[in-house]
N, C-alpha and C positions, 0 to 999 in steps of 0.2 A: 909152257909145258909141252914137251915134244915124247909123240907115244910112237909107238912104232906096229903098220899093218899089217896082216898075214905075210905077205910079201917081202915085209921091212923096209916099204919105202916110209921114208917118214910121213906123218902127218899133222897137222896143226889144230888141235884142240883148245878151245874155249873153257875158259871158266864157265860153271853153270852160272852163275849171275849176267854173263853177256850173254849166252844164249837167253834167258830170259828179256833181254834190254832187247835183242835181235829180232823175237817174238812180238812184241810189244810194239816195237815200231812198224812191222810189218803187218801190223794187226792196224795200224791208224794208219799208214799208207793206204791199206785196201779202203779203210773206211771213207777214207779223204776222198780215194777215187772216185767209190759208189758216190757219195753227193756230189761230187762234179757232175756224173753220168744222170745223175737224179736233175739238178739244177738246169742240165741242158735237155735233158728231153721236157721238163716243166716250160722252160725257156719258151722252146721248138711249139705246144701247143698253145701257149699264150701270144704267142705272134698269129697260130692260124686262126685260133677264135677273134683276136682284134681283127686281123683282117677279111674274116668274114662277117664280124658287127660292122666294120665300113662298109663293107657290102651291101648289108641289111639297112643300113641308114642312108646310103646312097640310092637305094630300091625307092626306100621311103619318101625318102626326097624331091624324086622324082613325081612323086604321088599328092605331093605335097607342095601346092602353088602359093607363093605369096609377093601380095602386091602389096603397095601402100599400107604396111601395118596388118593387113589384112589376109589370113587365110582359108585357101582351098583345097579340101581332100577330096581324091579319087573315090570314085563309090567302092571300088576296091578296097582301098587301103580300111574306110569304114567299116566295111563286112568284117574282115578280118578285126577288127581293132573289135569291132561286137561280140565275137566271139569268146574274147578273154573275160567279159561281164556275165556269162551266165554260168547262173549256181544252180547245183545240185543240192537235194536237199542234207544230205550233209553237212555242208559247205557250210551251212547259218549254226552248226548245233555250239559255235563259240557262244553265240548269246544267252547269257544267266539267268537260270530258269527262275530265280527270284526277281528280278527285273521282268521276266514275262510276267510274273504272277501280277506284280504290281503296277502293270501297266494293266491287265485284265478287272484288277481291284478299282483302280481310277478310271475307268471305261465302266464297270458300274455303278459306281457313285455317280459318277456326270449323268446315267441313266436314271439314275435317282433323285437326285436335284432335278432334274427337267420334269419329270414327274410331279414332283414338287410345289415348281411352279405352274405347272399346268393346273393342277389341286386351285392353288392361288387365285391364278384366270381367269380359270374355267366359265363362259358366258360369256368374258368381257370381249371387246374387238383388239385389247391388245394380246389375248392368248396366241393370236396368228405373228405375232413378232417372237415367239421364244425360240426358236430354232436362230433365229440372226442373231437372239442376245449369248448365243449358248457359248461365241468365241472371244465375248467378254471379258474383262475382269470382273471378278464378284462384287468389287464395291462398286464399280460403273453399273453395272445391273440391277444393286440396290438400289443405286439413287434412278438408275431409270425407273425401275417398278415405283418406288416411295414419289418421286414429281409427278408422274403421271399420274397416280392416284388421285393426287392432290388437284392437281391443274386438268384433268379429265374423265376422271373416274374411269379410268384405265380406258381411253376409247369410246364413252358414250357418250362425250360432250366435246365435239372435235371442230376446228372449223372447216369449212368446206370452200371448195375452190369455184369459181363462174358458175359453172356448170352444176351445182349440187355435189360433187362429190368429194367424197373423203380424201384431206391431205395430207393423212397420217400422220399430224403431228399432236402427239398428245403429253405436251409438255409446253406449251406455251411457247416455243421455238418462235422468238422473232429475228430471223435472217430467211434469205433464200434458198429456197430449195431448187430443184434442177426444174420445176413447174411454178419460178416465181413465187411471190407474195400475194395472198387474198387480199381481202379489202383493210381488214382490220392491220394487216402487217405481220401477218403470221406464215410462217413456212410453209407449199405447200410440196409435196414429194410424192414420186412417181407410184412409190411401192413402201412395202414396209421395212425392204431392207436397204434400200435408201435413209430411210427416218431414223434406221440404228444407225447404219455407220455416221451418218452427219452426226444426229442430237450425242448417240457417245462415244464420237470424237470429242464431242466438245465438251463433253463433261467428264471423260478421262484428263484433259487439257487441266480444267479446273478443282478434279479432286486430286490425279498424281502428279502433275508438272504443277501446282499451283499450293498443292498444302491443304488443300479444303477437301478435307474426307468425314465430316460430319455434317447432319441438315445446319446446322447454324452457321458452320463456317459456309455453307453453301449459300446463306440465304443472298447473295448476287445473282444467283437465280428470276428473283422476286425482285430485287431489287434494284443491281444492278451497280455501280459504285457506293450508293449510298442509301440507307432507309429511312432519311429525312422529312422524305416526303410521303410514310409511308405511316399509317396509323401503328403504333408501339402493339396493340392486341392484336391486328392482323398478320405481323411479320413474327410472334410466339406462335399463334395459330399454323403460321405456314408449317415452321420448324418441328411442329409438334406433329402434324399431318405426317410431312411426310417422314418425319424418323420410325410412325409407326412400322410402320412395310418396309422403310430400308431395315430397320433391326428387324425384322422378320425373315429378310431375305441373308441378311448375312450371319445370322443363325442358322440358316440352311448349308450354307457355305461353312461355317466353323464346325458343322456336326460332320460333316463330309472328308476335313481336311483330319479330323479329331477320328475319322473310322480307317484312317489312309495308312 
């Protein structure tokens, strides 16, 4: 379709549908551009930053000696590297205020059980071992409390090393302690928090790695592989002693875990 200009020179006119197809593509031309223009200055700053992170890890590197497996930082590089560890208080308010509560809840139960047992002890020589028993498990601390009842009356019938003095072991403990064996063959130990971690180690050993979490399955204690040679009323006697005080102790522990 040929129209003619004020002038009447001819001129060449579009359908409006090609002017629209003309629009169109000129319209996705530009767009095309802008992402190339986009793409390469994205480009252009991801090359500066890589090559200023080589920078930064070449810096580092430098700061950072290793030999044999083995490395060395600059007191430098540490300062700075300390830096990124300190929190404002802010910083901690991710943590759930019901996880705080309940760790404030079991911080005074455990204040309460200790209590407890002190209630318990109170007089005997083994009250001065509850702070060692306190990192325990509750059934190793029953049966601590319930044998030593039993085989010492918590501490008032102990044996003694050379010297007169107390070897803290108030459970019939026959092996070595870091002060040897007394006469009779009983452990004798520096302190009292010696005497916990040996005697319950070893009776963690034998009630969780071993299966024996009751005074009867315990009674190797007393006996040892076998209670053959052990009069039949003595070895109920034991069982019966000391179950009094471990179920005393581990009702203190199930009132605890039952308040949690």
């Amino acid at each position: 379709m040929i129209f003619q200009t004020e002038e009447g020179d001819p001129l060449l006119r579009l359908p409006r549908v090609f002017g629209r197809i003309r629009g169109f593509v000129y319209k996705k031309i530009t767009i095309f551009a802008k992402s190339i223009l986009l793409k390469s200055i994205f480009t252009f700053l991801l090359v500066i930053f890589l090559l200023g992170s080589s920078q930064v890890n070449g810096a580092d590197e430098k700061r950072i000696q290793e030999e044999d497996g083995l490395f060395t930082y600059s007191s430098e590089y540490l300062r700075e590297d300390a830096t990124r560890i300190v929190f404002e208080e802010e910083d901690i308010e991710w943590i759930d205020e019901e996880y705080v509560e309940f760790l404030a809840q079991e911080k005074a139960q455990e204040e309460e059980w200790k209590l407890e047992l002190e209630e318990l002890l109170q007089g005997y020589p083994m009250q001065a071992m509850i702070p060692a028993m306190m990192d325990r498990d509750p059934l190793v601390v029953a049966f601590l409390v319930g044998i030593a009842k039993k085989e010492s009356n918590w501490g008032k019938r102990v044996p003694l090393d050379a010297n007169g003095n107390d070897c803290y072991n108030y459970w019939g403990y026959r092996a070595e302690g870091s002060l040897g064996t007394q006469r009779l063959g009983y452990g004798c130990f520096v302190d009292v928090q010696e005497a916990i971690d040996v005697v319950g180690e070893r009776i963690r050993e034998l009630a969780l790695d071993y299966d024996r979490e009751t005074p009867r399955e315990m009674i190797v204690w007393k006996c040892g592989s076998s209670c053959a040679g052990h009069a039949p009323g003595s070895v109920e006697k034991w069982i019966s002693d000391v179950d009094l005080y471990y179920t005393k102790v581990l009702a203190m522990t199930s009132e605890r875990k039952a308040s949690l």
